[in-house]
C-alpha positions in Angstrom: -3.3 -11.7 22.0 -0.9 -12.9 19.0 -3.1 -12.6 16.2 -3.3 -8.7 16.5 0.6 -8.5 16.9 1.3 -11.2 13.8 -1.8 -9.3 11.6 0.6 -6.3 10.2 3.1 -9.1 9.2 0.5 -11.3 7.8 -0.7 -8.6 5.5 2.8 -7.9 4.6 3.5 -11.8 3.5 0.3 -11.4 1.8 1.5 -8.3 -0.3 4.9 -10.0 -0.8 3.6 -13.4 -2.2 1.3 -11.0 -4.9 4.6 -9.2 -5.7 6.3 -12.3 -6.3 3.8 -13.6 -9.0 3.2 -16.7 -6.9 0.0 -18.5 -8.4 -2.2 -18.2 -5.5 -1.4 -14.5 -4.8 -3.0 -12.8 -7.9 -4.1 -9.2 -7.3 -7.8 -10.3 -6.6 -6.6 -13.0 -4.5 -4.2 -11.3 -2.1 -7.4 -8.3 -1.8 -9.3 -11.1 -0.5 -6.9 -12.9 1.9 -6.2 -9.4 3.5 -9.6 -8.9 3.5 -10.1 -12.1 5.3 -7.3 -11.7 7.4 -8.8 -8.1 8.6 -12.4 -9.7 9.0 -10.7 -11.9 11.6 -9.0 -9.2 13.5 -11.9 -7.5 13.6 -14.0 -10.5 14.7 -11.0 -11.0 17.8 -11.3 -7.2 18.9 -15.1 -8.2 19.3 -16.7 -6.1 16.4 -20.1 -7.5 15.6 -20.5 -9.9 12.8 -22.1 -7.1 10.4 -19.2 -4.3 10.8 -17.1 -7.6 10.2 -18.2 -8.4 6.9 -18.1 -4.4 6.5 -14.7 -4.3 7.1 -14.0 -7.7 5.2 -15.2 -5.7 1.9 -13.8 -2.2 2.8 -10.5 -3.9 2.9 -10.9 -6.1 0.1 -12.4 -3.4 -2.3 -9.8 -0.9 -0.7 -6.5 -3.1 -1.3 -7.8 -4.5 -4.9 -8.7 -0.6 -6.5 -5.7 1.2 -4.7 -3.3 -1.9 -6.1 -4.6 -2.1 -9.3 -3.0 0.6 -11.4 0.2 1.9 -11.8 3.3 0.7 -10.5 6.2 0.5 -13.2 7.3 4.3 -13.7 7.9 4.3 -9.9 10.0 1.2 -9.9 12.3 2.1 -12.7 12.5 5.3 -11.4 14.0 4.2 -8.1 16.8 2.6 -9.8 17.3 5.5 -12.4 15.2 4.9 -14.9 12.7 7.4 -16.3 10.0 5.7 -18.2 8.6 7.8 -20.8 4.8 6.1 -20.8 2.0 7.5 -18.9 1.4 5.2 -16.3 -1.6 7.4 -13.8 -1.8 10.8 -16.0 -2.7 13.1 -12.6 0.2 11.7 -10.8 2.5 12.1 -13.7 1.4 15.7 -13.9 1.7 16.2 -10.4 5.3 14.6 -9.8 6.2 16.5 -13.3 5.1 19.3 -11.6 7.4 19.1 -8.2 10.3 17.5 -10.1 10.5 19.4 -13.7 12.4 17.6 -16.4 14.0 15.1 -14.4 17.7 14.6 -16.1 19.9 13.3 -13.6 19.9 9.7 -11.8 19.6 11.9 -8.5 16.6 13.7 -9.9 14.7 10.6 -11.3 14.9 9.2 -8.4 13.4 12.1 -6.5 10.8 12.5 -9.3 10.5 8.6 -8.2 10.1 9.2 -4.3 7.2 12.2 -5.3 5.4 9.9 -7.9 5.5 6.6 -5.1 3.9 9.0 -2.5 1.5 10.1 -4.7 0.5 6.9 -5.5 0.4 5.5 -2.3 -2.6 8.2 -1.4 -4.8 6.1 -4.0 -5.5 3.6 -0.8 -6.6 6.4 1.2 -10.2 6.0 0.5 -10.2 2.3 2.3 -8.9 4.3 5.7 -11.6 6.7 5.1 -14.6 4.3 4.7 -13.0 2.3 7.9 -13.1 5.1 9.8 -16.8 5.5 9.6 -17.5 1.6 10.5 -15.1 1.5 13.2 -15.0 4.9 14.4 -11.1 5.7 14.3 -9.2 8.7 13.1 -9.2 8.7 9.3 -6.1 10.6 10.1 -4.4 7.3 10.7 -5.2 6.5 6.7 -2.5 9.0 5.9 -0.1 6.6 5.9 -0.1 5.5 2.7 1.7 8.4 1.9 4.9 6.6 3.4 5.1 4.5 0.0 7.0 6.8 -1.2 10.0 6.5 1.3 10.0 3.1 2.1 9.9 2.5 -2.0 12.9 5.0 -2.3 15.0 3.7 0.6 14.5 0.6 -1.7 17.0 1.5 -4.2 20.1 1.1 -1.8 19.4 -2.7 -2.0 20.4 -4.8 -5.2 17.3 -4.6 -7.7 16.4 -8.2 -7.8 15.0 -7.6 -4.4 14.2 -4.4 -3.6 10.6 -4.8 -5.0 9.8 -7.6 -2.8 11.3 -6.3 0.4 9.6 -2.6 -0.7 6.3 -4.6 -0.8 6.8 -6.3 2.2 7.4 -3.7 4.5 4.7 -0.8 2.8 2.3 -3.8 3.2 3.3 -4.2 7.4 3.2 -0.5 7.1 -0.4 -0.6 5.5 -1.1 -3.5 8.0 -0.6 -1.8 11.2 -2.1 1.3 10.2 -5.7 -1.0 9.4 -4.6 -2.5 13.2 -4.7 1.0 14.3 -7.9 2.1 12.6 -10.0 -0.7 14.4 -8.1 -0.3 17.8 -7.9 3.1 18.8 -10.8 5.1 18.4 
């Protein structure tokens, strides 16, 4: 009965060692520890060994393509910093859109918290595709959207660790939503 309580937390550590640039965690790396780490939860809930490697490669494809682009426009924005490179052209448009000609530290920020969320729909397709193996709500998948919050509350904490603590906490976020997705169907 621990595993499935530890899992969301393991996934978290996971994303936080990536963030931190230890050796080991690499991007492709950390996709497939979580991957492994889901195959196993799956495997425990009593899933049969083919919807285990299913969900092993959902998860691993699904964490390595949603993490793989992307990031540095909406960490300097959170600490006030517009960056003026194109980082994911749609999402730029989009957040350019909802927050026109961000000026002020306030409204970088907020053009920040928009661009984060944004971005954080670009693991949606994983919850999707794991809905179909494991027959939960797809709905669940819609988490991801939270990135932009918890990124954004980030910026109240000193800079040096904000990232880490951001990526630790989206990651238990992104963790117990996969928990939910194979539990409750």
């Amino acid at each position: 009965m621990l595993y499935p309580i530890l899992y969301p937390f393991i996934i978290g550590l996971i994303n936080a060692f990536r963030g931190a640039g230890n050796g080991w965690f690499t991007r492709p790396a950390a996709a497939i520890y979580m991957g492994i780490a889901t195959e196993i939860l799956a495997a425990w809930l009593g899933y049969p060994s083919h919807y285990c490697v299913a969900i092993l490669l959902i998860v691993t494809i699904g964490f390595f393509t949603g993490a793989v682009m992307g990031w540095g426009a909406g960490f300097a924005a959170f600490h006030g910093r517009k960056d003026p490179m194109p980082e994911i052209l749609v999402i730029d448009k989009i957040a350019d859109f909802i927050v026109r000609n961000p000026y002020t530290i306030s409204e970088i920020r907020n053009w920040g918290v928009v661009w984060m969320t944004l971005r954080g729909g670009l693991f949606y397709p994983m919850f999707y595709f794991l809905s179909h193996v494991t027959g939960g709500s797809a709905l669940w998948g819609l988490s991801c959207l939270s990135m932009g919050v918890v990124y954004g509350v980030m910026r109240y904490i000193p800079e040096k660790n904000a990232v880490r603590t951001a990526e630790l906490t989206f990651a238990t976020i992104y963790g117990a939503t996969i928990l939910l997705t194979l539990t409750i169907n």
